[in-house]
C-alpha positions in Angstrom: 0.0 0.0 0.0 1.2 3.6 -0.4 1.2 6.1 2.2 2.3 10.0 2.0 4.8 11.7 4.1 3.8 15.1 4.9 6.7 16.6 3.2 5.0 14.9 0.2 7.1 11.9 0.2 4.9 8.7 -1.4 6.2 5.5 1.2 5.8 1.6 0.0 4.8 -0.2 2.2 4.4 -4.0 1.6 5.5 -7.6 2.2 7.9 -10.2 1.2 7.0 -12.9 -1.0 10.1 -15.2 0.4 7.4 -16.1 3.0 6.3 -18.4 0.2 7.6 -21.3 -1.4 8.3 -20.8 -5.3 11.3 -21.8 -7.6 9.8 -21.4 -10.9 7.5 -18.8 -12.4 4.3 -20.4 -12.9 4.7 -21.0 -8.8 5.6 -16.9 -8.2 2.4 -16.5 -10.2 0.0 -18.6 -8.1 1.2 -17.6 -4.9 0.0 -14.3 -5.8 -3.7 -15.7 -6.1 -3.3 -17.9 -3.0 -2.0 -15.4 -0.8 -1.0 -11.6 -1.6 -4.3 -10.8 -3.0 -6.5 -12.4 -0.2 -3.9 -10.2 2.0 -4.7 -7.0 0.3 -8.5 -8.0 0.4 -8.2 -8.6 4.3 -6.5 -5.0 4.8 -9.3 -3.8 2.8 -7.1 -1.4 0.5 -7.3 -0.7 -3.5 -3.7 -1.5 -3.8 -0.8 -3.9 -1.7 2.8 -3.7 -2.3 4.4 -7.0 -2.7 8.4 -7.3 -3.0 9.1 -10.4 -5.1 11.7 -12.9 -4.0 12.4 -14.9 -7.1 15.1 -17.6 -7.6 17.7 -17.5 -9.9 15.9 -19.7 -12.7 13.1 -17.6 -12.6 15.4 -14.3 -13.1 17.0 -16.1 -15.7 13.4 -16.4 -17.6 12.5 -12.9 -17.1 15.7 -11.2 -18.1 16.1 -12.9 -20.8 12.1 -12.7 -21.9 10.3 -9.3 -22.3 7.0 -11.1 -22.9 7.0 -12.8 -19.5 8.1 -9.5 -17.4 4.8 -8.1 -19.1 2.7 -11.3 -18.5 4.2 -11.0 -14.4 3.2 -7.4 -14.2 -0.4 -7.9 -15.6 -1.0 -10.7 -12.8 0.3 -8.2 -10.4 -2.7 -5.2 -11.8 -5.0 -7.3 -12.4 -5.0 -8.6 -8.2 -4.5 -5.4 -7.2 -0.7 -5.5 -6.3 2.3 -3.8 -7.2 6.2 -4.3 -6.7 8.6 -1.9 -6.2 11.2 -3.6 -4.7 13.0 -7.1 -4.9 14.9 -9.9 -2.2 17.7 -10.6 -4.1 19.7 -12.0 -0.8 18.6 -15.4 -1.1 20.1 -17.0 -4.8 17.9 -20.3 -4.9 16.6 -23.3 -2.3 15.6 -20.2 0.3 12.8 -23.1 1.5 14.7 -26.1 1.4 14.9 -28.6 4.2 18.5 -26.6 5.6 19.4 -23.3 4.6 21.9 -22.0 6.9 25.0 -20.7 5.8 24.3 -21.5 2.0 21.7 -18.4 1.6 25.3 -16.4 1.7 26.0 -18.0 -1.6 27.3 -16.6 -4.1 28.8 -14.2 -1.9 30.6 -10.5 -3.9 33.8 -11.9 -4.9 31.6 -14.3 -7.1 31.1 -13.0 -10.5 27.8 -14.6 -10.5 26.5 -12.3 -8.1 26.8 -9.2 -9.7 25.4 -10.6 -12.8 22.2 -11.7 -10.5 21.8 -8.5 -9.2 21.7 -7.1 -12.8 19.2 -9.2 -13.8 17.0 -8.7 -11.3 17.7 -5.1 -11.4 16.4 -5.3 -14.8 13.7 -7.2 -14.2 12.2 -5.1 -11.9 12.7 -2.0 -14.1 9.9 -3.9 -16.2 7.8 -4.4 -13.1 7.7 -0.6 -12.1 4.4 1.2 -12.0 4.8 3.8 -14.4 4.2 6.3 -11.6 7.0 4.9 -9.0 10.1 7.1 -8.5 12.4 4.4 -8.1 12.8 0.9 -7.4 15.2 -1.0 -5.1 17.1 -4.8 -4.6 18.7 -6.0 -1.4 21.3 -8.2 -1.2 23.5 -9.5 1.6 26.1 -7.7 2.9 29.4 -8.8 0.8 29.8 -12.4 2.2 29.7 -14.5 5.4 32.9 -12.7 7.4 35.2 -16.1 7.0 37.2 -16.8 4.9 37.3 -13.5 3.2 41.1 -12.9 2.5 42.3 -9.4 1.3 42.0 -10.6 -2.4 38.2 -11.7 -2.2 37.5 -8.3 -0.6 39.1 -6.4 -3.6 37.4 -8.4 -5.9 34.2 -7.5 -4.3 34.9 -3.6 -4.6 35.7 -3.8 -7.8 32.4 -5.7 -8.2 30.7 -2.8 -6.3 32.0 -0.4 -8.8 30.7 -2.7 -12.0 27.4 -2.6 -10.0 27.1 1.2 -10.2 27.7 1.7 -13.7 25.0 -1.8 -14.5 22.3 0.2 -13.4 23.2 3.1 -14.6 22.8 1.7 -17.7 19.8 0.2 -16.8 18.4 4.0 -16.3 19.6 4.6 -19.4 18.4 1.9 -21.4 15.1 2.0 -19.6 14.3 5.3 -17.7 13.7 3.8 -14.7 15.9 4.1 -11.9 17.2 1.3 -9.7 19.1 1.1 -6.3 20.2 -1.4 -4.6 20.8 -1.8 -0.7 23.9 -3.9 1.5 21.9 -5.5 3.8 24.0 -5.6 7.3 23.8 -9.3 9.4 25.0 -10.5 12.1 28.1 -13.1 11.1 28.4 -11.3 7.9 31.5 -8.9 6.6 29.0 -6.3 7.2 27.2 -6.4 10.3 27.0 -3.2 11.6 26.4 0.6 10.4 30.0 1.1 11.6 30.6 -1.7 9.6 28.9 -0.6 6.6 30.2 2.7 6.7 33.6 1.1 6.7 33.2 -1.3 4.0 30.5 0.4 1.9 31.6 3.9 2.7 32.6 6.3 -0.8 29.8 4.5 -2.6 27.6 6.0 -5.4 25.1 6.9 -3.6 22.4 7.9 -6.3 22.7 4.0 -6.5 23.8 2.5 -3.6 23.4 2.4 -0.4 22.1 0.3 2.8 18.8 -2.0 3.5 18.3 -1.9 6.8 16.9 -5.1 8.7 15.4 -4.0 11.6 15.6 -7.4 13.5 19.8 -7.5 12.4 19.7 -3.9 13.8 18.4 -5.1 17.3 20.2 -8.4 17.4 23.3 -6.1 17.3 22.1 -4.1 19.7 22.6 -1.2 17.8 20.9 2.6 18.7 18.5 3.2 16.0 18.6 7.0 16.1 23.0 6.1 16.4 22.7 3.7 13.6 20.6 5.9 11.4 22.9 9.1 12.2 26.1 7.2 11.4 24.9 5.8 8.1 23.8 9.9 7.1 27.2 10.7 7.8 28.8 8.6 5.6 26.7 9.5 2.9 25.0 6.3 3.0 21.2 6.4 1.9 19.1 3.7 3.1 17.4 2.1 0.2 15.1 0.0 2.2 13.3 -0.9 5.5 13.0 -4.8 5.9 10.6 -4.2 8.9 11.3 -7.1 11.3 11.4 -8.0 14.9 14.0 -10.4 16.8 13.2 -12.8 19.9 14.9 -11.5 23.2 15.2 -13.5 26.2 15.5 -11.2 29.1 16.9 -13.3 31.6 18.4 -16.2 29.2 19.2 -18.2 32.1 15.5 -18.8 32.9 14.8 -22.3 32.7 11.2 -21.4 31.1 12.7 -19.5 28.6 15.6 -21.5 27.7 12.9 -24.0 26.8 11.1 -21.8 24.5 14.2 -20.6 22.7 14.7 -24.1 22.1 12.0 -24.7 20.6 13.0 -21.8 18.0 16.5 -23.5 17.2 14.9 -25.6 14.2 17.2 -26.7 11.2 16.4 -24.8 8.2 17.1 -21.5 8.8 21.0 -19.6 11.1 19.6 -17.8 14.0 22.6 -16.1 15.2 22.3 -15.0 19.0 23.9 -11.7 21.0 24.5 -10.5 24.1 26.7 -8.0 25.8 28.7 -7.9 28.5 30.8 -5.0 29.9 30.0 -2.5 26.8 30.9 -5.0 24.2 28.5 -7.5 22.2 29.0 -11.3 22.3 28.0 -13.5 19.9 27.9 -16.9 18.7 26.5 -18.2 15.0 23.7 -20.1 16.2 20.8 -20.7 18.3 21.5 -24.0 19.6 25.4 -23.0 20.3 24.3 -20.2 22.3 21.9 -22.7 24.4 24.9 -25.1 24.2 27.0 -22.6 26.4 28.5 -20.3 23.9 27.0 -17.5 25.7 27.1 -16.0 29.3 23.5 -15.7 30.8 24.3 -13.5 33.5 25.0 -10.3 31.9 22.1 -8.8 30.1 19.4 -10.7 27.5 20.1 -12.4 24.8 18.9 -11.0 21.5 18.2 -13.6 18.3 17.7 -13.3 14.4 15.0 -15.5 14.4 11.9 -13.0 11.9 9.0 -12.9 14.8 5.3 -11.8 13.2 5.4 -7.7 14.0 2.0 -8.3 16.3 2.3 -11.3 17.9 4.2 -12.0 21.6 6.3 -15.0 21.4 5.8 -17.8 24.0 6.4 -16.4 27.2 8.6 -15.5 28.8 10.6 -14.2 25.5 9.2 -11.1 24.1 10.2 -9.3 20.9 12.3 -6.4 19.7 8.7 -4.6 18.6 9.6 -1.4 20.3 12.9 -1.8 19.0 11.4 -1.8 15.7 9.3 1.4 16.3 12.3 3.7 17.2 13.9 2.6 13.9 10.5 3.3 11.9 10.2 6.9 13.7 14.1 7.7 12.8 13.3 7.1 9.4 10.0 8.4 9.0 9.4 10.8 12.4 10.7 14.0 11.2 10.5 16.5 8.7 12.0 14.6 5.7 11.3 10.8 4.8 14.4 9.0 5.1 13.5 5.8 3.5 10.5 5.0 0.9 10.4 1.1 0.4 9.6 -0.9 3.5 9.0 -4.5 3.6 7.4 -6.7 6.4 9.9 -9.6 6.2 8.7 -12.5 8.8 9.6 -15.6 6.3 9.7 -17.7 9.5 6.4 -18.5 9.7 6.9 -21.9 8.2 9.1 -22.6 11.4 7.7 -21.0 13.9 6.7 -24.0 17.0 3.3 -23.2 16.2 3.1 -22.5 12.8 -0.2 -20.7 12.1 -3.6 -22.3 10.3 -4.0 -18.7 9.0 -1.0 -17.3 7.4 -3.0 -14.8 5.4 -4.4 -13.5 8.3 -1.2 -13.1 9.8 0.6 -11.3 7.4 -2.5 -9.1 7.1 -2.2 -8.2 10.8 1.5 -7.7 10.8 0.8 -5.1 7.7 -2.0 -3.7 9.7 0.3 -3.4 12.5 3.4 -1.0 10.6 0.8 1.0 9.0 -0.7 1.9 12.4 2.8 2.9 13.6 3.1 4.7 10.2 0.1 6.8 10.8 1.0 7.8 14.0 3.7 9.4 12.9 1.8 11.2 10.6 1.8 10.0 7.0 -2.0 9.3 5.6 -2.6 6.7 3.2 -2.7 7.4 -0.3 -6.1 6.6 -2.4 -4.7 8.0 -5.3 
């Protein structure tokens, strides 16, 4: 759905298709019947924003097929949906049986990478409604941090510099302008807005620039209004808002809720876990390591990526990073200026969740329903237009 800033600014607002389980097209296409439209139709709006995650085969089709970019985008009008923005983190096999560490590959210093991001860059410079400003692709954040020797990481600059001048010609060959956003994790060469700035820093930022999880911001315990300030700094836009919440454990060492954080260390999907301890955050890769003894649990909560539903309390005694979430929604959109336009609800743990719902339209509904009630406080109004 849109909204509108007051300065004037129009502001996406949508979800995630990686929720949903497609590899091909013809699966992309259905999932649109079975699910986004019944979610616009439940939050009873004219028009829902949907950002496409589509696996490499299926880029592959499009960029390479004119025709079928045109047959996606009518499916998208004709249910009442639009996309302005793609997932481009996950390659392929985002829903197999274990994910893990694999949804880091290809990683920057992989050729194949850029070349993905190009495609889908392309791709959705077909998808664009005619009256969007811009568009925008995530994708993570260089590579896993190991093993990433000098000579990988210069190979991904120069990467980063091939990226700028693809979609420049993009804009050129198409009119349509298409940014794309580092998406900071934690484990990653980039986990941090420090980080970011570091490694990202000196960028072209009329086509580069950040996509800011919200769930990576809090597992790193970062300040929001810090974090958002830092990255302004440097120059470094932020392309995106992948609204999210993480699971927090306030006292970890609670045998209750070690018991329900086991129950979210499932197989598929990394759910790296922080704490901190005397000013500095620890961290292990995993869920199950932290419970394992990786971590201490007597110096503050522990903090894991593991995509809770925006409106929904975890099993108690955990709780989620929802507030966490608001301060970064109020940095970006509180003041005088919009400092982000695309935001996606990205919860695409439903699936594994200990209780995973009869309902899932209903839940992403309400988790949609949720961000654009923290969006209206803040004053933007939806847009009918």
């Amino acid at each position: 759905m849109r909204l509108r800033h007051p300065d004037g600014t129009t502001v996406h607002l949508g979800y995630c298709s990686n929720v949903h389980q497609a590899e091909d097209l013809e699966g992309v296409i259905s999932q649109l019947a079975e699910y986004a439209e019944p979610v616009r139709e439940r939050l009873g709006v004219d028009l829902l924003g949907i950002g496409l995650w589509l696996a490499r085969d299926v880029v592959t089709r499009l960029s390479t097929d004119d025709a079928t970019v045109e047959r996606l985008k009518r499916e998208l009008h004709l249910r009442g949906l639009e996309t302005v923005t793609l997932n481009a983190f996950p390659y392929a096999g985002f829903h197999d049986d274990v994910v893990k560490k694999d949804v880091y590959l290809p990683d920057w210093a992989d050729e194949t990478r850029l070349r993905h991001t190009l495609d889908c860059a392309r791709v959705l410079a077909g998808l664009l409604p005619q009256d969007a400003e811009r568009g925008s692709v995530s994708t993570l954040p260089l590579a896993w941090r190991e093993p990433w020797p000098r000579e990988r990481a210069d190979t991904a600059r120069r990467a980063l510099d091939l990226l700028a001048d693809g979609l420049a010609a993009i804009e050129s060959d198409t009119g349509r302008r298409i940014r794309v956003g580092f998406e900071p994790e934690p484990g990653c060469v980039v986990e941090t807005t420090a980080q970011a700035v570091r490694e990202l820093g000196g960028l072209d930022p009329e086509r580069l620039g950040v996509c800011l999880d919200a769930c990576h911001l809090a597992v790193q315990f970062e300040d929001p209004r810090a974090a958002l300030d830092r990255l302004s700094a440097a120059g470094l836009p932020v392309v995106k808002l992948q609204a999210s919440c993480a699971v927090e454990a306030a006292d970890p060492a609670d045998p209750v809720a070690r018991k329900a954080l086991r129950r979210l260390a499932e197989p598929r999907f990394l759910h790296q876990t922080r704490t901190t301890h005397l000013g500095a955050v620890l961290g292990v890769d995993d869920l199950g390591d932290a419970l394992d003894g990786g971590l201490p649990t007597g110096s503050g909560p522990w903090r894991t990526h593991f995509h809770a539903p925006l409106h929904a309390d975890p099993e108690p005694p955990l709780r989620t990073t929802a507030g966490h979430l608001t301060d970064v929604l109020t940095g970006l959109l509180g003041g005088l200026t919009a400092r982000c336009d695309h935001i996606e609800v990205e919860t695409y743990t439903w699936s594994v969740l200990p209780e995973p719902p009869a309902d899932l339209t209903g839940g992403i509904a309400t988790e949609l329903a949720w961000a654009r009630e923290r969006l209206t406080g803040l004053g933007l109004k939806e847009d009918h237009s």
